[in-house]
VEXDREN-2710 file (C-alpha; in Angstrom, 1 decimal):
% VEXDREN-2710
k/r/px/py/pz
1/UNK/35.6/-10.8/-20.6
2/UNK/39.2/-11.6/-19.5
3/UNK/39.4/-13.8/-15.9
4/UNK/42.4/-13.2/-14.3
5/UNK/43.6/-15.5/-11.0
6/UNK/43.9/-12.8/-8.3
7/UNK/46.5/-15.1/-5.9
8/UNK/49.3/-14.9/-8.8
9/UNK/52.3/-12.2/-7.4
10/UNK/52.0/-10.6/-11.5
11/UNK/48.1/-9.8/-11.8
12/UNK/47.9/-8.2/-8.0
13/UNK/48.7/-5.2/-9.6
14/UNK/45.6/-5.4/-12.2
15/UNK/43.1/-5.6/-9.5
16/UNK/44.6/-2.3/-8.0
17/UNK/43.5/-0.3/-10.6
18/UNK/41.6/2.5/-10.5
19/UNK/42.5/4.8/-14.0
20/UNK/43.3/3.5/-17.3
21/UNK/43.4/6.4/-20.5
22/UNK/41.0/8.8/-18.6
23/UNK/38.7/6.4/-17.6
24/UNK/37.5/5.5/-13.8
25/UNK/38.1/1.2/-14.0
26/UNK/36.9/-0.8/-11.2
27/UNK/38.3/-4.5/-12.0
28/UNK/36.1/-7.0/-10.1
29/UNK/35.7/-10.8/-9.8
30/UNK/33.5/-12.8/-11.9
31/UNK/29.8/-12.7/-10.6
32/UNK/28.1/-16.0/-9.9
33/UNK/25.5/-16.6/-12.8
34/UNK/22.2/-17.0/-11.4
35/UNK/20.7/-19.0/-14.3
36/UNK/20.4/-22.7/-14.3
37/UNK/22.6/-24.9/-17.0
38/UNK/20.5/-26.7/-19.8
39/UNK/22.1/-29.0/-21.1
40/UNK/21.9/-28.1/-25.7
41/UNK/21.9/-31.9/-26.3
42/UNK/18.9/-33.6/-24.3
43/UNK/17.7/-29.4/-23.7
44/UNK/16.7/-30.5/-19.9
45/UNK/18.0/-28.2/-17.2
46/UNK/20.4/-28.9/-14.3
47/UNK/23.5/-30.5/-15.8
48/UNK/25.5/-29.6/-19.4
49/UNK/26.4/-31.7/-22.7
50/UNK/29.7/-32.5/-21.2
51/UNK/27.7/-35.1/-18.7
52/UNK/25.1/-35.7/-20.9
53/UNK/24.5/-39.6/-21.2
54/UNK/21.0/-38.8/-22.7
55/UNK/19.4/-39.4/-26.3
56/UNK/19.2/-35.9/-28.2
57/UNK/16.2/-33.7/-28.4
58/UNK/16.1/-31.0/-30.8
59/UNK/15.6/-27.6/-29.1
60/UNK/13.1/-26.0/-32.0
61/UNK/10.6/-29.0/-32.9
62/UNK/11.2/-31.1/-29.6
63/UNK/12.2/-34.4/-31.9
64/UNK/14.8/-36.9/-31.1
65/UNK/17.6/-35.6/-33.6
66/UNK/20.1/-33.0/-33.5
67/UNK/19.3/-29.4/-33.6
68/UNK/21.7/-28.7/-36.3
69/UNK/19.6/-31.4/-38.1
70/UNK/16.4/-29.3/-37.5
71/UNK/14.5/-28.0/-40.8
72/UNK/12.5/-25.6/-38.5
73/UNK/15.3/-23.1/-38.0
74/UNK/13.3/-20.3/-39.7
75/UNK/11.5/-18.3/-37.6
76/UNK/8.4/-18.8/-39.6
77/UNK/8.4/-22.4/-38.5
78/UNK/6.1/-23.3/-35.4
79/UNK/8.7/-24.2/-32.5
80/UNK/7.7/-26.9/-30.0
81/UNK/9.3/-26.9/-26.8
82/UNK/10.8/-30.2/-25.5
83/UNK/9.8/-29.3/-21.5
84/UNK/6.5/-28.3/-21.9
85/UNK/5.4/-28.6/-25.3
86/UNK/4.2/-24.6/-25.8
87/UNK/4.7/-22.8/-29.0
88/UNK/8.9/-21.4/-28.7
89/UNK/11.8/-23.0/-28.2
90/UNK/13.6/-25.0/-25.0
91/UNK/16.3/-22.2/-24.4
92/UNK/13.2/-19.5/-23.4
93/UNK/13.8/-17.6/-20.3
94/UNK/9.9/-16.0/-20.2
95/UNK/8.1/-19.0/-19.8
96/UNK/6.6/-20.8/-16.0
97/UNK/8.4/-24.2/-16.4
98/UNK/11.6/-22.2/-16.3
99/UNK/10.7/-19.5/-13.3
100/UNK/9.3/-22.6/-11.1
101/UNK/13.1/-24.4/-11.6
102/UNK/14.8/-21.2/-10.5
103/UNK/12.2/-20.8/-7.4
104/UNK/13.0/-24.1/-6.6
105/UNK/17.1/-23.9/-7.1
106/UNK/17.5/-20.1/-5.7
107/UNK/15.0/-20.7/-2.7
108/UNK/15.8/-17.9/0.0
109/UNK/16.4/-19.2/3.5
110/UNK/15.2/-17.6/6.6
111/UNK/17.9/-16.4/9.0
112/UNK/17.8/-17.9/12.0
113/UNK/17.7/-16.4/15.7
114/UNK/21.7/-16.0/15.9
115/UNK/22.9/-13.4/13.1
116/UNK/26.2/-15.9/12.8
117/UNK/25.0/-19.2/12.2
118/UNK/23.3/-20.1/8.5
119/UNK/21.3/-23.2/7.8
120/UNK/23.0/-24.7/4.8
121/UNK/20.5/-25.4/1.8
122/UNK/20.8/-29.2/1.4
123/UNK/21.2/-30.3/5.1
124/UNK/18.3/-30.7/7.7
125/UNK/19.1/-29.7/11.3
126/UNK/16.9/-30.8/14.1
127/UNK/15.3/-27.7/15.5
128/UNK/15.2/-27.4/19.5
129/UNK/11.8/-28.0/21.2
130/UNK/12.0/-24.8/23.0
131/UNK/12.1/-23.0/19.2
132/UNK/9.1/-23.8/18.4
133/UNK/7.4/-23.4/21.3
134/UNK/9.0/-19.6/20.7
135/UNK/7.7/-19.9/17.3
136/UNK/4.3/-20.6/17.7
137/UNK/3.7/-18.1/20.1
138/UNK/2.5/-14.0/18.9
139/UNK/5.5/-12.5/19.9
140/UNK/8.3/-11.6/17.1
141/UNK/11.5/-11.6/19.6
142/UNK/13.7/-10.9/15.8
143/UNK/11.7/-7.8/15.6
144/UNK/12.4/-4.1/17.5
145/UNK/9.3/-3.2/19.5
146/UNK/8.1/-1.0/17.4
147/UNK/7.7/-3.4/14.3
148/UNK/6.0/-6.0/16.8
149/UNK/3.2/-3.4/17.7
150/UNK/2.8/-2.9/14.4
151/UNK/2.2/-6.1/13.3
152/UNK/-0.3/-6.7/16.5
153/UNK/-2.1/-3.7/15.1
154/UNK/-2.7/-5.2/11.9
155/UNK/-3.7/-8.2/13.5
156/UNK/-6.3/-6.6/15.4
157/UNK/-7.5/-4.2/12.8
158/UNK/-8.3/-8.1/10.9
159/UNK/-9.7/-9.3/13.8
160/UNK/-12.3/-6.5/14.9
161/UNK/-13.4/-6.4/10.9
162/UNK/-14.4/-10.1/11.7
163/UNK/-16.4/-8.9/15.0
164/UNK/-17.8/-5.5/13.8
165/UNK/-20.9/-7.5/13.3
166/UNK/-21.0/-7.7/16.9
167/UNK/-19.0/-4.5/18.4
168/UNK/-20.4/-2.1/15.7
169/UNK/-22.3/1.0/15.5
170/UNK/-25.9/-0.9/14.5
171/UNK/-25.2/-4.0/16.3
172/UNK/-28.0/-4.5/19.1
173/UNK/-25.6/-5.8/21.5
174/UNK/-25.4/-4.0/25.0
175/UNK/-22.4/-1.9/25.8
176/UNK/-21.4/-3.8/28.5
177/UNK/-21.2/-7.1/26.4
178/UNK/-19.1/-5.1/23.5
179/UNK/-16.5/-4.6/26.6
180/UNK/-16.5/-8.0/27.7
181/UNK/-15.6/-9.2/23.9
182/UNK/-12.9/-6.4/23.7
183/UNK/-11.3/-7.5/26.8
184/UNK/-11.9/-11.6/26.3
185/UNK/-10.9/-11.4/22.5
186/UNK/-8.8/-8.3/21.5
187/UNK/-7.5/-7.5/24.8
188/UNK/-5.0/-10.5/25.0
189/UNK/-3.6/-10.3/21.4
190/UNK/-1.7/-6.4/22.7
191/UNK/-1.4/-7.3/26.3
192/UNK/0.8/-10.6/25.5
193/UNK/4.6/-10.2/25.6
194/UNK/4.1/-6.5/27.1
195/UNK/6.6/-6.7/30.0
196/UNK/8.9/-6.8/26.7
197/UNK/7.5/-4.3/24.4
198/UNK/5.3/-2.2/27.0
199/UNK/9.6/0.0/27.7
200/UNK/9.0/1.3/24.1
201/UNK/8.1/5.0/23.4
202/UNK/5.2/7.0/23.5
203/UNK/4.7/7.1/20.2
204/UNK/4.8/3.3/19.7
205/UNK/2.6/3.0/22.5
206/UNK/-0.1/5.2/21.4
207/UNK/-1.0/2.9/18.2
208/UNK/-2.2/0.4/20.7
209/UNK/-3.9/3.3/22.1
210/UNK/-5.8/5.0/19.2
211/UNK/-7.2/1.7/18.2
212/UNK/-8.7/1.2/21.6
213/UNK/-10.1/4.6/21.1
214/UNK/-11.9/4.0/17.9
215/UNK/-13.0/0.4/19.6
216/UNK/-14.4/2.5/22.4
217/UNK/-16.2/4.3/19.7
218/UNK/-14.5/7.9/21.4
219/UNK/-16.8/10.8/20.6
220/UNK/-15.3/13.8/19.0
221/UNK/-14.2/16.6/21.7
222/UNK/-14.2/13.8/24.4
223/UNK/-11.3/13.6/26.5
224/UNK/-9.6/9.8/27.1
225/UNK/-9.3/10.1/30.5
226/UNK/-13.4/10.6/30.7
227/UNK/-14.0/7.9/28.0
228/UNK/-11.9/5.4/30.1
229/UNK/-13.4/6.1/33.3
230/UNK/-17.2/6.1/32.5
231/UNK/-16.3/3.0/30.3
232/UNK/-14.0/1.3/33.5
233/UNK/-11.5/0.3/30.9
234/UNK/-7.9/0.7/31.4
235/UNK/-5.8/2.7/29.2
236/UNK/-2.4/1.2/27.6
237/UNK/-0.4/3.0/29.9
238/UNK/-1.8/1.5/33.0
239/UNK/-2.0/-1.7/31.7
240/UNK/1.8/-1.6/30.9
241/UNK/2.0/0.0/34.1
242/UNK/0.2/-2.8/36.2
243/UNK/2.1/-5.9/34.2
244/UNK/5.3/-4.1/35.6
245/UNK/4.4/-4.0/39.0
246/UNK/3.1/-7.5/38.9
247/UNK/6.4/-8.6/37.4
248/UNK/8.1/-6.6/40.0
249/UNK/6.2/-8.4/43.1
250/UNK/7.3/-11.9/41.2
251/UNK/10.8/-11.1/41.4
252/UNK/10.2/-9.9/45.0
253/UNK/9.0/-13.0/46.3
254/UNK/12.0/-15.0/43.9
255/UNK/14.2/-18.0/45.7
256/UNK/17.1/-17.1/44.2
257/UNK/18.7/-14.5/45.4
258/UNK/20.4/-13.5/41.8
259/UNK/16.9/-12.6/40.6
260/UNK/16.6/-10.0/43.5
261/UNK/19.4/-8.6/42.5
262/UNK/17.8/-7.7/39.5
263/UNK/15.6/-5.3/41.4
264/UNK/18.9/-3.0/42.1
265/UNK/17.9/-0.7/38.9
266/UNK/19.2/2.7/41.2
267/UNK/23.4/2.3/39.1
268/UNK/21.4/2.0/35.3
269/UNK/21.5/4.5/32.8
270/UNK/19.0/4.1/30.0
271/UNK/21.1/5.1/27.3
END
């Protein structure tokens, strides 16, 4: 492997290449290695001989000589490693005290709510009060719609296995009380945040949908619109459709007129 500074005027015309003897060439910069540095004096990680100020350690039998010096070279020999004291020597890649250094070292970093901005890896920032307040909170305002009612639906598939004691088949508990635990316990964890996710699609919207369906315990050949009304529970659609028009009275009834104004929907095109 040859490096090559890219600024110099002569080498420019290296990186252009693209054929060289009937083969396709693709000349690239070096990679970044993603393996920590041991040092092959003291054999501990995170820094190299050339700053080494420690006493030697030998990297096959974990004594306090040289590894040139080492009689157990042969790979006959039992090896005795100098960082954890298992049976090979300090250079191996395979073993945990190695994988839990490059966890720590390599340690992915969440993006935050702008796309732009990064947190850096070895400064703290103070995080606005308001954040995690958002944080806290069920709704996912990263995510699409669509991967938000999918997470609520595996949160309420966990949540009705804890209460099928209660709401299922063989549980002695009136019908009426299995409603009032749907709408005190599951009911919230959908209906929160759905002024933002309740615009999606049909498709989307139906997930909610079939889940209150097999809640409801819907008989087979049964349509919805009976099941709902002998049951006097709402379906999806109307409860998305009553959060709008509650929303839509609020900003009725607004002081600032710039919130009205908001109501003026007649010159948008969903696109």
């Amino acid at each position: 492997m040859i490096e090559i500074d890219k600024k110099h005027d002569r080498n420019k015309e290296i990186f252009d290449l693209s054929r060289f003897m009937n083969c396709i060439v693709s000349v690239e910069p070096k990679k970044k290695s993603h393996h920590i540095p041991q040092c092959t004096k003291c054999q501990r990680y995170n820094h190299t001989k050339n700053y080494c100020k420690l006493s030697p350690r030998c990297l096959f039998c974990s004594l306090s000589h040289p590894s040139s010096e080492c009689e157990k070279k042969k790979e006959d020999t039992v090896k005795v490693c100098a960082n954890c004291g298992e049976n090979h020597t300090a250079n191996f890649k395979g073993y945990a005290y190695y994988s839990e250094l490059k966890k720590k070292r390599f340690k992915k970093i969440p993006p935050t709510m702008s796309r732009e901005i990064r947190p850096k890896k070895n400064k703290k920032y103070m995080e606005h009060p308001r954040m995690k307040s958002l944080r806290s909170r069920h709704f996912l305002f990263q995510m699409p719609s669509q991967e938000h009612v999918k997470k609520k639906r595996q949160q309420l598939q966990l949540k009705f296995q804890k209460l099928y004691w209660l709401l299922g088949r063989y549980s002695p508990l009136p019908i009426e009380n299995k409603l009032l635990v749907y709408k005190q316990v599951l009911k919230p964890v959908w209906t929160y945040g759905i002024q933002l996710w309740g615009c999606t699609c049909e498709t989307t919207i139906y997930i909610i949908q079939r889940f209150q369906n097999k809640v409801l315990y819907a008989p087979w050949y049964i349509r919805n619109d009976n099941l709902h009304r002998d049951l006097c529970v709402e379906t999806v659609k109307e409860v998305i459709q009553k959060a709008a028009l509650a929303h839509q009275k609020r900003l009725q009834e607004h002081e600032n007129i710039e919130v009205v104004h908001l109501l003026d929907v007649d010159s948008l095109l969903r696109i």
